[in-house]
PDB file of N, CA, C and O in Angstrom:
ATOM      1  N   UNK A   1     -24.800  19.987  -9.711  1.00  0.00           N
ATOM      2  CA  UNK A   1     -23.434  19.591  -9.450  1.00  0.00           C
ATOM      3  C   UNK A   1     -22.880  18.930 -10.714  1.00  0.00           C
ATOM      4  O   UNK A   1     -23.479  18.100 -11.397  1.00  0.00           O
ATOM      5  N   UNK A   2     -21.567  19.446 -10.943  1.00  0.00           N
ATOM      6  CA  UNK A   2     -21.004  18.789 -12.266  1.00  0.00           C
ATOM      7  C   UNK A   2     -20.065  17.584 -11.677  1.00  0.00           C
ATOM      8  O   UNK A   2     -19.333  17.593 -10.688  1.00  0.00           O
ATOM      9  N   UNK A   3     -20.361  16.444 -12.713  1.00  0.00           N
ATOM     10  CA  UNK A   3     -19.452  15.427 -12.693  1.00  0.00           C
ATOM     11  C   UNK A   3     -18.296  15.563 -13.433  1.00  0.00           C
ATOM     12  O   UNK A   3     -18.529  15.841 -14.609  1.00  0.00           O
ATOM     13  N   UNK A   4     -16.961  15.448 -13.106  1.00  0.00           N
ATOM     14  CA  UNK A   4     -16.185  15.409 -14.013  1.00  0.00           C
ATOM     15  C   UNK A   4     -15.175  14.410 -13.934  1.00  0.00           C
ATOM     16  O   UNK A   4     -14.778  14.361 -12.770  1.00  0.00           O
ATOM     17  N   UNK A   5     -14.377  13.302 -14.922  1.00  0.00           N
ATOM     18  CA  UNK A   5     -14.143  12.207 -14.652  1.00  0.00           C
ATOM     19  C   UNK A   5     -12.234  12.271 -15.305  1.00  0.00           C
ATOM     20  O   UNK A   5     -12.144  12.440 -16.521  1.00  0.00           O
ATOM     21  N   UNK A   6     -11.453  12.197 -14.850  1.00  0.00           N
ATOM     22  CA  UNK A   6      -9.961  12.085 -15.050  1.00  0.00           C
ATOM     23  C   UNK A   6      -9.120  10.929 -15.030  1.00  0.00           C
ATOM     24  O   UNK A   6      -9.332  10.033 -14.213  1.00  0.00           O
ATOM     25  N   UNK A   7      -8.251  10.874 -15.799  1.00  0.00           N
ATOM     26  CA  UNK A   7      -7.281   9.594 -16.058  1.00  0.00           C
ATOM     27  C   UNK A   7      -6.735  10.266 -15.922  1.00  0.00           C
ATOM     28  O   UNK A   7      -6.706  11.367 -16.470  1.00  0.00           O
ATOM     29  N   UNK A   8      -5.618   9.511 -14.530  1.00  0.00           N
ATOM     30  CA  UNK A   8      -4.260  10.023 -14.178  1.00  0.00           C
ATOM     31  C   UNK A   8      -3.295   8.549 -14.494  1.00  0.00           C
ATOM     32  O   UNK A   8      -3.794   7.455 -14.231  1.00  0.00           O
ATOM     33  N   UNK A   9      -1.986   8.642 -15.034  1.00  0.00           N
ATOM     34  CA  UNK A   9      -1.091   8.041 -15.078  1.00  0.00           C
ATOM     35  C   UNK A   9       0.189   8.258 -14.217  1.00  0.00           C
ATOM     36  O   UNK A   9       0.795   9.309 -14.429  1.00  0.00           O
ATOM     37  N   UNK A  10       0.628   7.501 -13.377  1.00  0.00           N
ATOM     38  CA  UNK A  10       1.665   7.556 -12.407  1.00  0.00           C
ATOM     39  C   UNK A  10       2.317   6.495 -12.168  1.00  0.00           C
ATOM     40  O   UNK A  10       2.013   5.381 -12.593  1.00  0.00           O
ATOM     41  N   UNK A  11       3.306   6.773 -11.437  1.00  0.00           N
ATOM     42  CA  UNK A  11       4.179   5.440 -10.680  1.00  0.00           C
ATOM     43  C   UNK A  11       3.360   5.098  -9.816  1.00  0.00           C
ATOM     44  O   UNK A  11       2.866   5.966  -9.098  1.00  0.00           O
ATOM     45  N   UNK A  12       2.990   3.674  -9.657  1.00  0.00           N
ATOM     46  CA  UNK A  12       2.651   2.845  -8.761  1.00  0.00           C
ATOM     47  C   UNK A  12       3.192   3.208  -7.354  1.00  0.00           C
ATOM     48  O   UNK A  12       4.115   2.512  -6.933  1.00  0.00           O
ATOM     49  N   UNK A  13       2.803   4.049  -6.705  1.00  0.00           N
ATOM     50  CA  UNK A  13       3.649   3.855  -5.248  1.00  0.00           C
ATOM     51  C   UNK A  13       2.162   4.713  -3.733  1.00  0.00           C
ATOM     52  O   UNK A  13       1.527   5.762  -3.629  1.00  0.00           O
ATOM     53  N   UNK A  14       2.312   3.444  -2.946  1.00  0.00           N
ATOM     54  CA  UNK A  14       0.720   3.841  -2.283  1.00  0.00           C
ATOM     55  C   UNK A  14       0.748   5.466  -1.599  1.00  0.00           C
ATOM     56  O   UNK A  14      -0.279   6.097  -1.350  1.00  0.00           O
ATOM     57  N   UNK A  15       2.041   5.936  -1.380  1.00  0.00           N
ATOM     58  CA  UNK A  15       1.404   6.942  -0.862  1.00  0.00           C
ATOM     59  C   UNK A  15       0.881   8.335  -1.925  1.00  0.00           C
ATOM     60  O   UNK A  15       0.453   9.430  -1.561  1.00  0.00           O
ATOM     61  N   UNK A  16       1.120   7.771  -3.442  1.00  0.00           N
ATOM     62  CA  UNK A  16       1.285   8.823  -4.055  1.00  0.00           C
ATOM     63  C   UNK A  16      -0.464   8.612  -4.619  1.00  0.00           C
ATOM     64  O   UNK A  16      -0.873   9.475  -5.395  1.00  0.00           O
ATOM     65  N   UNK A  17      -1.556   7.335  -4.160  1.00  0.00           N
ATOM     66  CA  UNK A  17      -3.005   7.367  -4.322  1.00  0.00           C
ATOM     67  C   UNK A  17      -3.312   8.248  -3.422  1.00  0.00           C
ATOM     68  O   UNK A  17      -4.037   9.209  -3.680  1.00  0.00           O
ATOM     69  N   UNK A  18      -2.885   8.065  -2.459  1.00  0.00           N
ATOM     70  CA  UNK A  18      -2.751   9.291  -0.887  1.00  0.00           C
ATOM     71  C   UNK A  18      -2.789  10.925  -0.989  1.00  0.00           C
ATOM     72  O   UNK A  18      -3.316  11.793  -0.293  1.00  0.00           O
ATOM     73  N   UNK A  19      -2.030  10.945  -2.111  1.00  0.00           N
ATOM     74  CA  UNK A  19      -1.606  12.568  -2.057  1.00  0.00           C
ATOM     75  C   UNK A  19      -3.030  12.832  -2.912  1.00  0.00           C
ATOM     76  O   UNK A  19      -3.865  13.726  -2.777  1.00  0.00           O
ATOM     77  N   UNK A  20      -2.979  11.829  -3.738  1.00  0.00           N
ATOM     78  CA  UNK A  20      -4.072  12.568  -5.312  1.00  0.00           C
ATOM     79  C   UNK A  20      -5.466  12.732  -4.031  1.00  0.00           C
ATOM     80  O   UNK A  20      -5.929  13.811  -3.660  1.00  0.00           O
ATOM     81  N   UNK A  21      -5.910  11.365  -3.549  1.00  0.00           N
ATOM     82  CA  UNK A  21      -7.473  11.749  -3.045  1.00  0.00           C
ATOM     83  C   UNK A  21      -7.064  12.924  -1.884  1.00  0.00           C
ATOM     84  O   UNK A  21      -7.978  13.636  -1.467  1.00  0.00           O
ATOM     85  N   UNK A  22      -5.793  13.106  -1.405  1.00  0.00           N
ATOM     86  CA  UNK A  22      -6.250  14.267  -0.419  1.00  0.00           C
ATOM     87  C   UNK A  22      -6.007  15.899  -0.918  1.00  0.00           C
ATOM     88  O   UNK A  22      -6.771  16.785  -0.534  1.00  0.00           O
ATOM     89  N   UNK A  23      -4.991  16.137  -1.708  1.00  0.00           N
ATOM     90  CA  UNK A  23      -4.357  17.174  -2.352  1.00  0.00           C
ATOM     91  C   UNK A  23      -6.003  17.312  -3.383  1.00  0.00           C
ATOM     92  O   UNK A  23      -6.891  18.141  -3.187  1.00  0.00           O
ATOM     93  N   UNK A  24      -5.984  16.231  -4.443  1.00  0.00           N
ATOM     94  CA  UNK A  24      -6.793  16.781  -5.877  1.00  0.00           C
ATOM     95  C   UNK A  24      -8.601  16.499  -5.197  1.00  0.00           C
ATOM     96  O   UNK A  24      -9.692  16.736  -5.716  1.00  0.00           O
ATOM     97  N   UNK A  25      -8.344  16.094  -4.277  1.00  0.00           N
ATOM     98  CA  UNK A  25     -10.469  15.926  -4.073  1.00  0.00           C
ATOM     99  C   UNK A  25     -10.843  16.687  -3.189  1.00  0.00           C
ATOM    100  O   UNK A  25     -11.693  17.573  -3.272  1.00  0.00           O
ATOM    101  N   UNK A  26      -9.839  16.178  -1.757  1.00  0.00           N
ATOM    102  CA  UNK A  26     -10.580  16.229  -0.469  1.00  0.00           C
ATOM    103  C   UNK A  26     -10.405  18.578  -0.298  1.00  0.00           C
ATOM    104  O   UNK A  26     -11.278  19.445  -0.260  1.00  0.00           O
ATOM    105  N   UNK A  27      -8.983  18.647  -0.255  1.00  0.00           N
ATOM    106  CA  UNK A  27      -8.426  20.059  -0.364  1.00  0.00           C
ATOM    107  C   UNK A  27      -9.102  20.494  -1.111  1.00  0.00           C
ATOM    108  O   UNK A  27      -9.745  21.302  -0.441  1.00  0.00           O
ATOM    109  N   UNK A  28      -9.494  20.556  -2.212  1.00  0.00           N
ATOM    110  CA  UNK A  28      -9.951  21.112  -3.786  1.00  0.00           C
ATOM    111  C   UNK A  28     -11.640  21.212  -3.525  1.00  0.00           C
ATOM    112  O   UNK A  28     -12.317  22.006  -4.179  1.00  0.00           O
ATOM    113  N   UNK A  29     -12.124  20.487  -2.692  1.00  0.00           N
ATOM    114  CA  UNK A  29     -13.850  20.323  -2.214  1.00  0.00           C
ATOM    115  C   UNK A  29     -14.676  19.763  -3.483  1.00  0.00           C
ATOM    116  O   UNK A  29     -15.727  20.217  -3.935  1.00  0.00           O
ATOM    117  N   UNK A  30     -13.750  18.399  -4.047  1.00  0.00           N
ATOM    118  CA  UNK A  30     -14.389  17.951  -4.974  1.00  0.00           C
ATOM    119  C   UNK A  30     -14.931  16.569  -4.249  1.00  0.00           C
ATOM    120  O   UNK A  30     -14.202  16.265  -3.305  1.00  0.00           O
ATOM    121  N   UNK A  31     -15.831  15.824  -4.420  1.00  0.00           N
ATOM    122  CA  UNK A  31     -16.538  14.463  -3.850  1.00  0.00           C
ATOM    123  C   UNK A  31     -16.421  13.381  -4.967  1.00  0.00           C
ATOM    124  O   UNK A  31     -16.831  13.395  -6.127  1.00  0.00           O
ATOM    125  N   UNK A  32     -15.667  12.344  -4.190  1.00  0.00           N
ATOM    126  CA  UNK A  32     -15.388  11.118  -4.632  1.00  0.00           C
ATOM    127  C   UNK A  32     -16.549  10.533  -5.328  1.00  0.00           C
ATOM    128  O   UNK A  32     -17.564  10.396  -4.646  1.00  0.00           O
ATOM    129  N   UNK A  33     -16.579  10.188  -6.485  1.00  0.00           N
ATOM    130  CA  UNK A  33     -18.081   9.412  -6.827  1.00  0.00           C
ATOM    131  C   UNK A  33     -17.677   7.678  -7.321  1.00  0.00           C
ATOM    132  O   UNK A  33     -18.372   6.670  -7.188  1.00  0.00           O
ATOM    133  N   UNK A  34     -16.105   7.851  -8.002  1.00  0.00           N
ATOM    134  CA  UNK A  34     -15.549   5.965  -8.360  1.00  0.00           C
ATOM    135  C   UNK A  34     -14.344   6.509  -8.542  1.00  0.00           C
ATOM    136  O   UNK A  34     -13.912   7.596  -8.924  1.00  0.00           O
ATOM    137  N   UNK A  35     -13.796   5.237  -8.084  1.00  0.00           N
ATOM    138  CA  UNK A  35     -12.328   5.363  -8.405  1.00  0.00           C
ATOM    139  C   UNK A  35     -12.197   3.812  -8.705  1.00  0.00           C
ATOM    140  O   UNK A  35     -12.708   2.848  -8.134  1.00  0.00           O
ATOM    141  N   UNK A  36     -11.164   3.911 -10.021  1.00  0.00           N
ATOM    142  CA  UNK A  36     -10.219   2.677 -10.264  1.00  0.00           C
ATOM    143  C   UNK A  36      -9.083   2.500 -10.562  1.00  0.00           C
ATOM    144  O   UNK A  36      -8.679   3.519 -11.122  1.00  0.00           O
ATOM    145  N   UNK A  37      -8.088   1.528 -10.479  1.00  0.00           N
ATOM    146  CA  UNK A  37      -6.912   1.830 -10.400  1.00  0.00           C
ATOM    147  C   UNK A  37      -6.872   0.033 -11.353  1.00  0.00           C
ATOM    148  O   UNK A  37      -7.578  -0.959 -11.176  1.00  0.00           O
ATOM    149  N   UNK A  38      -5.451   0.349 -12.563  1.00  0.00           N
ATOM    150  CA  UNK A  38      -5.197  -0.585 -13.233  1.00  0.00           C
ATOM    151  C   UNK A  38      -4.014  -0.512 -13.641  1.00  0.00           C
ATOM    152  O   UNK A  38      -3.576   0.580 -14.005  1.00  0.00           O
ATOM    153  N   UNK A  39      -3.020  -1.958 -13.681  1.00  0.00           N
ATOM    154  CA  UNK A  39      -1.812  -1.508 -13.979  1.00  0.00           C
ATOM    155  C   UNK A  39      -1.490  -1.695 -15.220  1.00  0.00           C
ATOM    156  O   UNK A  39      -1.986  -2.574 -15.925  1.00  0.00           O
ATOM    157  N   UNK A  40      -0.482  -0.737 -15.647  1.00  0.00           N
ATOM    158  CA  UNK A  40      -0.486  -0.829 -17.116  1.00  0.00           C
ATOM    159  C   UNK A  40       0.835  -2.351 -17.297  1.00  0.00           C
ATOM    160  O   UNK A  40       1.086  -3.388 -16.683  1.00  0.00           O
ATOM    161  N   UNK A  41       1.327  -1.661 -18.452  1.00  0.00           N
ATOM    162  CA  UNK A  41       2.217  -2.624 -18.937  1.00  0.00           C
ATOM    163  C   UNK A  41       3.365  -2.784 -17.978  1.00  0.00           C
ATOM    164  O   UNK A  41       3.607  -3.808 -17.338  1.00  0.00           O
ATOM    165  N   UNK A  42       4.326  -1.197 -17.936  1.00  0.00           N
ATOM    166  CA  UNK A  42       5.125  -1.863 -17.013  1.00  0.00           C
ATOM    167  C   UNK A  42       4.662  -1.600 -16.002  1.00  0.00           C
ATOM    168  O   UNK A  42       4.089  -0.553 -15.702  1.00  0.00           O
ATOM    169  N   UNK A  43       4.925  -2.853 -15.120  1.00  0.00           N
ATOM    170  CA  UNK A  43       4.855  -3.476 -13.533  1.00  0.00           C
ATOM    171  C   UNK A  43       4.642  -1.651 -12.513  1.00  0.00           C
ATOM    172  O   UNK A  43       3.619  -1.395 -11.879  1.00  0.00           O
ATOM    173  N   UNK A  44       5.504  -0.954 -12.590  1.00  0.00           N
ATOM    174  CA  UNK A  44       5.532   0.020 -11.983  1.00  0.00           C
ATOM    175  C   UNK A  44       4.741   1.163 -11.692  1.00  0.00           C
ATOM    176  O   UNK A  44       4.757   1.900 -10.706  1.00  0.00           O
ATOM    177  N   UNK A  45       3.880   1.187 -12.969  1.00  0.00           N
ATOM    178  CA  UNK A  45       3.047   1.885 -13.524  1.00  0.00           C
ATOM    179  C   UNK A  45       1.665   2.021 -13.764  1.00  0.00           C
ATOM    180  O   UNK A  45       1.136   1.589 -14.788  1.00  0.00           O
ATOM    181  N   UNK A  46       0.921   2.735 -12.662  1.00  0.00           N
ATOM    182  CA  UNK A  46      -0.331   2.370 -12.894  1.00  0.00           C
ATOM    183  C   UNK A  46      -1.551   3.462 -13.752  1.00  0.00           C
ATOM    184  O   UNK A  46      -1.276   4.612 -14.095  1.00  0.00           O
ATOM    185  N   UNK A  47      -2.855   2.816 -13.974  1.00  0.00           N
ATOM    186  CA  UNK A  47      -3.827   3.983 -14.486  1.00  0.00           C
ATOM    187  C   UNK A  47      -4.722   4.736 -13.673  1.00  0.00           C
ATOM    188  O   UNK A  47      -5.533   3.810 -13.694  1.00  0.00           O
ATOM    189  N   UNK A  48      -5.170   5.401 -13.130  1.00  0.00           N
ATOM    190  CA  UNK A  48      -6.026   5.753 -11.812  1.00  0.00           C
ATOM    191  C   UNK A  48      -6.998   6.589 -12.834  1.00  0.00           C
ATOM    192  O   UNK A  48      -6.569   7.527 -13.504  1.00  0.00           O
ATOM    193  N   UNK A  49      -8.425   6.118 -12.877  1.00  0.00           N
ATOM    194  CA  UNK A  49      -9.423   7.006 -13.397  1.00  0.00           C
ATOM    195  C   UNK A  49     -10.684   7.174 -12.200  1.00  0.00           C
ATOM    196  O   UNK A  49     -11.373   6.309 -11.660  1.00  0.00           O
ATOM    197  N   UNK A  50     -10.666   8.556 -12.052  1.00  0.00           N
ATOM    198  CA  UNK A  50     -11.131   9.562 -11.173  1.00  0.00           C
ATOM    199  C   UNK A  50     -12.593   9.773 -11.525  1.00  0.00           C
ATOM    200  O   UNK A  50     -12.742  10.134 -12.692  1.00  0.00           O
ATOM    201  N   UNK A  51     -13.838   9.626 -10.739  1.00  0.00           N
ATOM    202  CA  UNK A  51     -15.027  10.626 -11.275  1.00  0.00           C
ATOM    203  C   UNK A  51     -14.971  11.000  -9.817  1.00  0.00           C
ATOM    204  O   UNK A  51     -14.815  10.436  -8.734  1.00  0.00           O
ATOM    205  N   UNK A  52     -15.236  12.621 -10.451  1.00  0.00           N
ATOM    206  CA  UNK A  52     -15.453  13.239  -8.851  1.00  0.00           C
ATOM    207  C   UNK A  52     -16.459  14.089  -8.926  1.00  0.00           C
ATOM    208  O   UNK A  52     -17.003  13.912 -10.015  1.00  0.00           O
ATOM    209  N   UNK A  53     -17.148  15.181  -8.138  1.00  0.00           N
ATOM    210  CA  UNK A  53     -18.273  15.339  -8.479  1.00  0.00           C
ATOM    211  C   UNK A  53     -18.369  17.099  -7.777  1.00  0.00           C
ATOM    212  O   UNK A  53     -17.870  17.184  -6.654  1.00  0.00           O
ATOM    213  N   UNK A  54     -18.754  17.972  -8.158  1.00  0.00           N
ATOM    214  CA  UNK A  54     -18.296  19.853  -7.726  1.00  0.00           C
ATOM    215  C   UNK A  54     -18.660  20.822  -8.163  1.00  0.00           C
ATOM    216  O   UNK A  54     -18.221  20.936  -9.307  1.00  0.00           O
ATOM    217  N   UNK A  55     -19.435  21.882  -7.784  1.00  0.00           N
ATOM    218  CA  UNK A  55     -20.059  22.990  -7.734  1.00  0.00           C
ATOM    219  C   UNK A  55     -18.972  23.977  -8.374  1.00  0.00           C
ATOM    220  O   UNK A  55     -19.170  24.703  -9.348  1.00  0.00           O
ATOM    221  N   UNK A  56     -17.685  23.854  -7.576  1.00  0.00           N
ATOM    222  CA  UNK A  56     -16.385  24.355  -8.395  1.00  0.00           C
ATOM    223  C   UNK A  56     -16.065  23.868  -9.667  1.00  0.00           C
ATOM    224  O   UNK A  56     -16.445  22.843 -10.233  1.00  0.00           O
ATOM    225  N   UNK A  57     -15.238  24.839 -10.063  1.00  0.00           N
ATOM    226  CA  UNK A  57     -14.746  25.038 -11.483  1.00  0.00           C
ATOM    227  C   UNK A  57     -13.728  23.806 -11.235  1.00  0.00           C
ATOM    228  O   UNK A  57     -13.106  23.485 -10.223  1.00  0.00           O
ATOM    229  N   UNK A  58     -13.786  23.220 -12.551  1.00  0.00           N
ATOM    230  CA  UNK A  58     -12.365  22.270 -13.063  1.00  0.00           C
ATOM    231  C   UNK A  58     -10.824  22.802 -13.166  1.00  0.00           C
ATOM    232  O   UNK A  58      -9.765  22.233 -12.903  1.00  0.00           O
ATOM    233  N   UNK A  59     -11.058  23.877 -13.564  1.00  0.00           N
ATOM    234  CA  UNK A  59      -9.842  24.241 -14.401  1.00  0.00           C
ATOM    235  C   UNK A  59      -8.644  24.307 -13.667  1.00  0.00           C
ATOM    236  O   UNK A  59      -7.658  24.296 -14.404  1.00  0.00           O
ATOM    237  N   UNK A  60      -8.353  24.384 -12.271  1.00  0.00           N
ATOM    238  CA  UNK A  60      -7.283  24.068 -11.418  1.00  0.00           C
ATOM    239  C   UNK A  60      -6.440  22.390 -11.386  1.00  0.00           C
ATOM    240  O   UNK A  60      -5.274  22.072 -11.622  1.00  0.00           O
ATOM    241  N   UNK A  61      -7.620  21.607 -10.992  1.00  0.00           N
ATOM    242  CA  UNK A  61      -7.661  20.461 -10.933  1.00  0.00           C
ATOM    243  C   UNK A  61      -6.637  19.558 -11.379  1.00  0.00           C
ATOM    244  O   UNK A  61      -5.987  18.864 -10.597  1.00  0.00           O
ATOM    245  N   UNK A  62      -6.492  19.556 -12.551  1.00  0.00           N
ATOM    246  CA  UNK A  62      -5.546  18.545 -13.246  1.00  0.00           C
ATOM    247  C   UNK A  62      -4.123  19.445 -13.196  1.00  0.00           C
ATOM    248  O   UNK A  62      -3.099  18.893 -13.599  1.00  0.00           O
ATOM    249  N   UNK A  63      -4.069  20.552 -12.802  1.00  0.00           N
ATOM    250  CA  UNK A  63      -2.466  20.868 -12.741  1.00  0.00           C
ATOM    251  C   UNK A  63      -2.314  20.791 -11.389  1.00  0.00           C
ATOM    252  O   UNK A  63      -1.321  20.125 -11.096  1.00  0.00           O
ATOM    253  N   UNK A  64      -3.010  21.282 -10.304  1.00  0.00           N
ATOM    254  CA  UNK A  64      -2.359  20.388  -9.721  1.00  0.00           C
ATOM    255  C   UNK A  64      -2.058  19.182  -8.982  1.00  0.00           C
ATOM    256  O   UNK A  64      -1.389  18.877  -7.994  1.00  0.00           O
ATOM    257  N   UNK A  65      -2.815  18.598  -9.846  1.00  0.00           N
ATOM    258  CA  UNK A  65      -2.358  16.751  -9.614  1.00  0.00           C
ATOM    259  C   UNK A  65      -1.363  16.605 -10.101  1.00  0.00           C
ATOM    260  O   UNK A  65      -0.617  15.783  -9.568  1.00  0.00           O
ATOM    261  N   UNK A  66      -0.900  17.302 -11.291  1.00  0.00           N
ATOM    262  CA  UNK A  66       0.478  17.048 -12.290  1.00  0.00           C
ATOM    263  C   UNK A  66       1.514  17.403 -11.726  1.00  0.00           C
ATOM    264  O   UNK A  66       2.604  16.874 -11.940  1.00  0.00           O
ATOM    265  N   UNK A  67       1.285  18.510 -10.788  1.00  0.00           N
ATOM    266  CA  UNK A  67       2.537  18.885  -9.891  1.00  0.00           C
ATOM    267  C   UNK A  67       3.101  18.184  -8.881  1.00  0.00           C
ATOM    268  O   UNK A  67       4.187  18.558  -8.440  1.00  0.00           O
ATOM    269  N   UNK A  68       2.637  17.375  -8.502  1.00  0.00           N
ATOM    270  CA  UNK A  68       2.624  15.427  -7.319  1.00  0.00           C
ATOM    271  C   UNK A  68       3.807  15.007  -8.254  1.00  0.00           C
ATOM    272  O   UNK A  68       3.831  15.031  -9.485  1.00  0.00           O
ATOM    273  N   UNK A  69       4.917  14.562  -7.256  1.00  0.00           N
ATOM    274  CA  UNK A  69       5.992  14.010  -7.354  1.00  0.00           C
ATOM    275  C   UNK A  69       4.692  12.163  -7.775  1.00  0.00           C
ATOM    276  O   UNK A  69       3.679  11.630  -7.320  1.00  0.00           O
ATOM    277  N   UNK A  70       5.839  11.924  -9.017  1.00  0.00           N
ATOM    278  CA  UNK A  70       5.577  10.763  -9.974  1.00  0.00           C
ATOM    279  C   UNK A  70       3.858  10.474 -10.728  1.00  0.00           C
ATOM    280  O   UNK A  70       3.328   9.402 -11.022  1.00  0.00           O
ATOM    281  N   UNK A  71       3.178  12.297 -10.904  1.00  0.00           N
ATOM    282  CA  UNK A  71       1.805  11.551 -11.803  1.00  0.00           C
ATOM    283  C   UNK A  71       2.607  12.161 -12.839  1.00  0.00           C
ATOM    284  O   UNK A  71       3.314  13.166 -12.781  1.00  0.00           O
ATOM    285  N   UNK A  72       2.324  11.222 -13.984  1.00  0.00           N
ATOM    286  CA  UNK A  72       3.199  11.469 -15.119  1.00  0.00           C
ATOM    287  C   UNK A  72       2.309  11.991 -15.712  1.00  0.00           C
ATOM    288  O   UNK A  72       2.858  12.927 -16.294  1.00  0.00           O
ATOM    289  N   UNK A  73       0.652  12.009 -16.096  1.00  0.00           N
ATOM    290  CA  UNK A  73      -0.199  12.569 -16.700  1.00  0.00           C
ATOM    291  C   UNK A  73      -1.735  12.623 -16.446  1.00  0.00           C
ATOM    292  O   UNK A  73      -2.213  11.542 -16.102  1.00  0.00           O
ATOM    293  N   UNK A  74      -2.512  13.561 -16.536  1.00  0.00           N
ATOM    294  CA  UNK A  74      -3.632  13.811 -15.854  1.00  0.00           C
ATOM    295  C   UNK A  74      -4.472  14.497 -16.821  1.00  0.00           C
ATOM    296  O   UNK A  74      -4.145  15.666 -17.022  1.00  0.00           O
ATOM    297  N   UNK A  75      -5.745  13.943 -17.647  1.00  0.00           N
ATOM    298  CA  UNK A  75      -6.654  14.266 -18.233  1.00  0.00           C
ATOM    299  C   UNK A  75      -7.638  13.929 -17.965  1.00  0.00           C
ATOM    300  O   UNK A  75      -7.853  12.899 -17.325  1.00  0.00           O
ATOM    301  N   UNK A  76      -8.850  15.025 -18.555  1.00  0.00           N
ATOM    302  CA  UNK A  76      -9.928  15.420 -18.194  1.00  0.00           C
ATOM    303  C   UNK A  76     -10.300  14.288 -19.780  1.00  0.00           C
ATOM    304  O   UNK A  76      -9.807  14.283 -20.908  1.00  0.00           O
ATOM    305  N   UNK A  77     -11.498  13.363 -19.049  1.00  0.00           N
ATOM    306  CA  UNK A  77     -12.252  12.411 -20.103  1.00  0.00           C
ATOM    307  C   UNK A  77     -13.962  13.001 -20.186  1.00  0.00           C
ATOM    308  O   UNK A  77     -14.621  12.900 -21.221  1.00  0.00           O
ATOM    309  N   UNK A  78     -14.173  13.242 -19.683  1.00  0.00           N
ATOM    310  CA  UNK A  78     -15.700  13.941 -19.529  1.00  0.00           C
ATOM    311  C   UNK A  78     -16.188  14.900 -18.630  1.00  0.00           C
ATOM    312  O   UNK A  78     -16.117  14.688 -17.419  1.00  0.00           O
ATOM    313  N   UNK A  79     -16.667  15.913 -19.074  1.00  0.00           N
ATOM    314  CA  UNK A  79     -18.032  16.002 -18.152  1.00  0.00           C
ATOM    315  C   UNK A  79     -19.434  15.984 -18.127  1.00  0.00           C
ATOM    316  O   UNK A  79     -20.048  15.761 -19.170  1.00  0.00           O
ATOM    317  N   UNK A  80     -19.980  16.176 -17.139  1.00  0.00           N
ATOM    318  CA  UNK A  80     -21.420  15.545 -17.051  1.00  0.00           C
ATOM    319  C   UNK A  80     -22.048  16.324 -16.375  1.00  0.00           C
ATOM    320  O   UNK A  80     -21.277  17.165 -15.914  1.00  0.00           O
ATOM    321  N   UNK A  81     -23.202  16.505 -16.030  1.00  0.00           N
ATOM    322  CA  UNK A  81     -24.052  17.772 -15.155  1.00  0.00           C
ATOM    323  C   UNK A  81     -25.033  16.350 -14.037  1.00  0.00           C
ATOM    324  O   UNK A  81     -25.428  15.232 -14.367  1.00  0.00           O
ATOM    325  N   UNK A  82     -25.079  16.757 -13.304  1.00  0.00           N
ATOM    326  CA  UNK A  82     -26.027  15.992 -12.118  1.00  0.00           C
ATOM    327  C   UNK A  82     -27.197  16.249 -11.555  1.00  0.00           C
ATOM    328  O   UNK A  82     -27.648  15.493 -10.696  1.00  0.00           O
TER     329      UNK A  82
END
């Protein structure tokens, strides 16, 4: 199983942590392994870095998280094999 770990940048707003773990993990049949969430500078704006963990291919993944009303940006920081 490959690990693969993402920084998403978005507007702070709770239902839009909602969409990412159900739209980009749960739908997609990727498994939660950490999640953290940090706010940046402005107040509004937070960092969400993702490790998730999948037999499936990446390459869908980060577009469409990017397509979610307010993630402003979504990159791939590593992967890893398990």
């Amino acid at each position: 199983m490959m690990q693969h770990s993402l920084s998403i940048q978005e507007r702070f707003r709770p239902e839009v942590v909602e969409r990412i773990l159900r739209v980009g993990v749960r739908h997609r049949g990727f498994e939660l392994c950490a999640l953290n969430m940090t706010p940046r500078a402005e107040a509004e704006n937070i960092n969400i870095h993702l490790t998730v963990a999948s037999k499936r291919s990446m390459d869908l993944l980060p577009a469409q998280l990017s397509k979610l009303m307010d993630v402003a940006c979504v990159e791939i920081q590593q992967l890893t094999t398990q």
